[in-house]
Backbone as a chain_set.jsonl record, in Angstrom:
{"seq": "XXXXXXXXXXXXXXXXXXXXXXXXXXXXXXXXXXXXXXXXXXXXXXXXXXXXXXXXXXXXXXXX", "coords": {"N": [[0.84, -1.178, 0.0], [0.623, 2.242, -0.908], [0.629, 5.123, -0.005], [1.496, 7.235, -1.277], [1.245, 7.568, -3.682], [-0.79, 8.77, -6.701], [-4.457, 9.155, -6.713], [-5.969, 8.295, -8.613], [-8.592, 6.37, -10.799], [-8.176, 3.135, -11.147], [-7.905, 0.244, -12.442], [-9.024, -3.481, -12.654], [-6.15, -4.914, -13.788], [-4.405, -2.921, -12.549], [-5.187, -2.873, -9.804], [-5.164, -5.292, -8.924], [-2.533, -5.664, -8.751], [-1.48, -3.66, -7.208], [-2.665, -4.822, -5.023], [-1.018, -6.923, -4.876], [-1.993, -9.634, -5.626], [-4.021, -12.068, -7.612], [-5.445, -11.393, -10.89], [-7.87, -12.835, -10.353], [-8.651, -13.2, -8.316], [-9.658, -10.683, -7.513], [-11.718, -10.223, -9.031], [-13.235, -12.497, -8.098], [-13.402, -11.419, -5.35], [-15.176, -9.201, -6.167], [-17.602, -10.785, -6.621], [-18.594, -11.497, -4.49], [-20.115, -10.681, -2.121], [-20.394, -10.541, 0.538], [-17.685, -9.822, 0.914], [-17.29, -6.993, 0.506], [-15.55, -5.401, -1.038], [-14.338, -2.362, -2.32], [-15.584, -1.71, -4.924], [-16.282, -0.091, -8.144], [-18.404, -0.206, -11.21], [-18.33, 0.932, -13.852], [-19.226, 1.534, -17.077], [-18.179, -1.304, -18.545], [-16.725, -1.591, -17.253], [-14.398, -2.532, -14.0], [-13.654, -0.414, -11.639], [-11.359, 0.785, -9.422], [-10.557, 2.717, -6.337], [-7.094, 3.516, -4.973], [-7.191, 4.549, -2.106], [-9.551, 3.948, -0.836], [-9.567, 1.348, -1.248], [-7.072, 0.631, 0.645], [-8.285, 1.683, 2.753], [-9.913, -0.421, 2.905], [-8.837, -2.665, 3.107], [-7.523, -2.439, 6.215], [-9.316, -2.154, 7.441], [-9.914, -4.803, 7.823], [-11.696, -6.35, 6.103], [-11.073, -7.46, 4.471], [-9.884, -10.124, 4.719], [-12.382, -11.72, 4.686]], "CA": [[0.0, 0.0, 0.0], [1.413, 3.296, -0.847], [-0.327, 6.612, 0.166], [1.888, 8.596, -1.916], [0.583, 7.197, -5.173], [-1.929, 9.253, -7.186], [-5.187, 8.536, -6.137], [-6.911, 8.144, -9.209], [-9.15, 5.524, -10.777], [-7.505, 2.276, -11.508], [-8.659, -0.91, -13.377], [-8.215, -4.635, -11.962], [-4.716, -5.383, -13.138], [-3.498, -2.127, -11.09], [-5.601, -3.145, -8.284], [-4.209, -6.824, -8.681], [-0.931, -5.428, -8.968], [-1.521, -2.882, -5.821], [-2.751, -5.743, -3.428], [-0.264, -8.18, -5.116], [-2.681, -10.614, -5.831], [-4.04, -12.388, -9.074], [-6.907, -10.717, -11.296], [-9.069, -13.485, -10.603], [-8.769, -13.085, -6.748], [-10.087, -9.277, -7.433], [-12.92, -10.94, -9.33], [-13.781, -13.41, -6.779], [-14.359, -10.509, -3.949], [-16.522, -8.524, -6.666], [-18.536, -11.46, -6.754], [-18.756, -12.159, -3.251], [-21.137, -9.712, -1.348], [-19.739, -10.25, 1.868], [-16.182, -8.887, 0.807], [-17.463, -5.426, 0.513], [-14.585, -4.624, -2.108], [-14.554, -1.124, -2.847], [-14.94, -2.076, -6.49], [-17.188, 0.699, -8.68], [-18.588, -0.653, -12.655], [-18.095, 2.474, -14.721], [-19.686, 1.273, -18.27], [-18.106, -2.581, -18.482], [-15.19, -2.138, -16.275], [-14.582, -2.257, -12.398], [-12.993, 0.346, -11.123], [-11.01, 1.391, -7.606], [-9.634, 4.129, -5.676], [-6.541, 3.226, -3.718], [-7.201, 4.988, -0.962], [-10.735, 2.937, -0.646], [-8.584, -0.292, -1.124], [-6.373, 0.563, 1.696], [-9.349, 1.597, 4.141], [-10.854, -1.984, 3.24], [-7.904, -3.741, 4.085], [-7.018, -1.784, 7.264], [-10.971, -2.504, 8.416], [-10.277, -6.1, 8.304], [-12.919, -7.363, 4.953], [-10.268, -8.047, 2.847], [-9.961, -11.418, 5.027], [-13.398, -12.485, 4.635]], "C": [[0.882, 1.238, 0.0], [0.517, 4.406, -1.068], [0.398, 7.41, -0.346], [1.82, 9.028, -3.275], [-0.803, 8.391, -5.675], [-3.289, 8.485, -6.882], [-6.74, 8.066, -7.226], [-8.096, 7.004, -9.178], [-8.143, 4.287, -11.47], [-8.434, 1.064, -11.396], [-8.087, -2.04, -12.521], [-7.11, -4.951, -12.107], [-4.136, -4.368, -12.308], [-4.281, -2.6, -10.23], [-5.004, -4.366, -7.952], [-2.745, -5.96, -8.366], [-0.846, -4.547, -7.764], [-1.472, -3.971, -4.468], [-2.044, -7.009, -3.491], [-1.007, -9.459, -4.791], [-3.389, -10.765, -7.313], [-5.717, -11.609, -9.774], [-7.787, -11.487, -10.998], [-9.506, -13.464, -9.104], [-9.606, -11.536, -6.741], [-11.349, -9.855, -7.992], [-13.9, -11.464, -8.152], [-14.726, -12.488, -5.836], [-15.141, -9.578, -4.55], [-17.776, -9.688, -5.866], [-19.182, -11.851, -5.419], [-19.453, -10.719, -2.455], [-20.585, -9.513, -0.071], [-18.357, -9.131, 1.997], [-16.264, -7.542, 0.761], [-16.245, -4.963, -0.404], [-14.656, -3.24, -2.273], [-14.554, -1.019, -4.609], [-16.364, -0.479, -7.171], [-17.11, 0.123, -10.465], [-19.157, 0.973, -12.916], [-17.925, 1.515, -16.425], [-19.285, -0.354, -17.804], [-16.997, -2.887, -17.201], [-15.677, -1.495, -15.09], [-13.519, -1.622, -12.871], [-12.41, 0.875, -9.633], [-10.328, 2.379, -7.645], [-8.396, 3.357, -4.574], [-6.472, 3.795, -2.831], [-8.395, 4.259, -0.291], [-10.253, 1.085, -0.124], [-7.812, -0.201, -0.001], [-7.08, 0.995, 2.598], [-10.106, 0.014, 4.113], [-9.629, -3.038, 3.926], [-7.215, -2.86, 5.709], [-8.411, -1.717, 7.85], [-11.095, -4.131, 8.545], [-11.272, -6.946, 7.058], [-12.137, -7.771, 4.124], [-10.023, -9.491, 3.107], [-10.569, -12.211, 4.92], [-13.521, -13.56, 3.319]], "O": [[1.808, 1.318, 0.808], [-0.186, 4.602, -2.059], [0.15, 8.568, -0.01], [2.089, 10.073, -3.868], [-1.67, 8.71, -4.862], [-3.254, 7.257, -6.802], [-7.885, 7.722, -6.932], [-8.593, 6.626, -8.116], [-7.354, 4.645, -12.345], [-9.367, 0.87, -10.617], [-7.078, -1.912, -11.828], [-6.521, -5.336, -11.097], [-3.404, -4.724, -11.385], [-3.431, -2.933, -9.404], [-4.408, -4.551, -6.892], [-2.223, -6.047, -7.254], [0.195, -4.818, -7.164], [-0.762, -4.032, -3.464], [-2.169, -7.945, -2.701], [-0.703, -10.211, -3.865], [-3.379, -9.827, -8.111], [-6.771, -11.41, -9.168], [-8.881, -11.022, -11.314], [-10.669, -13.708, -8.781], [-10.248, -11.356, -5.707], [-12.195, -9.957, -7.103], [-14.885, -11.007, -7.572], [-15.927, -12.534, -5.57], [-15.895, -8.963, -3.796], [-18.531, -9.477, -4.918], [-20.235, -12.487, -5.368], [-18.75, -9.709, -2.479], [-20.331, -8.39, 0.365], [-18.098, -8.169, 2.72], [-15.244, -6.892, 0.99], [-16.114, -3.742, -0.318], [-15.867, -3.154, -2.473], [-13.754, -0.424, -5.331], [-17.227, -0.077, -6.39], [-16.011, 0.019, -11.009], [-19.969, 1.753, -12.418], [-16.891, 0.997, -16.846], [-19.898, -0.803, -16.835], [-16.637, -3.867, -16.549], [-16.541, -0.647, -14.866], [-12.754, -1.828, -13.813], [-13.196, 1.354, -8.815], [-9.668, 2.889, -8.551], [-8.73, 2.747, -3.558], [-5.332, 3.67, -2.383], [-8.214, 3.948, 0.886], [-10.467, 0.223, 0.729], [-7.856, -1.294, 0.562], [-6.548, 0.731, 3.676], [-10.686, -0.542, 5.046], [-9.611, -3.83, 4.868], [-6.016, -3.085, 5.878], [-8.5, -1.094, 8.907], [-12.007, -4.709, 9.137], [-11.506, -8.145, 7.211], [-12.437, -8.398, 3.109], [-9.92, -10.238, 2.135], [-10.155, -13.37, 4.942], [-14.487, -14.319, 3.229]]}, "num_chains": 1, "name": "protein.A"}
């Protein structure tokens, strides 16, 4: 996690590539309701904020 990164919008492989994990693992916790992802669909594609991504894992759902 790096808070000194721009905080734009970024697509699943940067988010894979942020939480060093595989695109299909970013998939997965779309799909999964419980995971609360911070994911946002903007036309076909998900989209995140890393600053969203690093409040979900620093609340603990990224384990679920």
């Amino acid at each position: 996690m790096d808070t000194g990164r721009n905080d734009g919008w970024i697509g699943i492989d940067e988010a894979a590539e942020y939480l060093d994990v595989n695109k299909d693992t970013i998939r997965n916790w779309i799909k999964k309701a419980e995971s609360e992802i911070p994911a946002h669909k903007v036309g076909k594609q998900w989209k995140f904020k890393r600053s969203e991504l690093d409040a979900w894992i620093l609340s603990g759902k990224s384990s679920i």
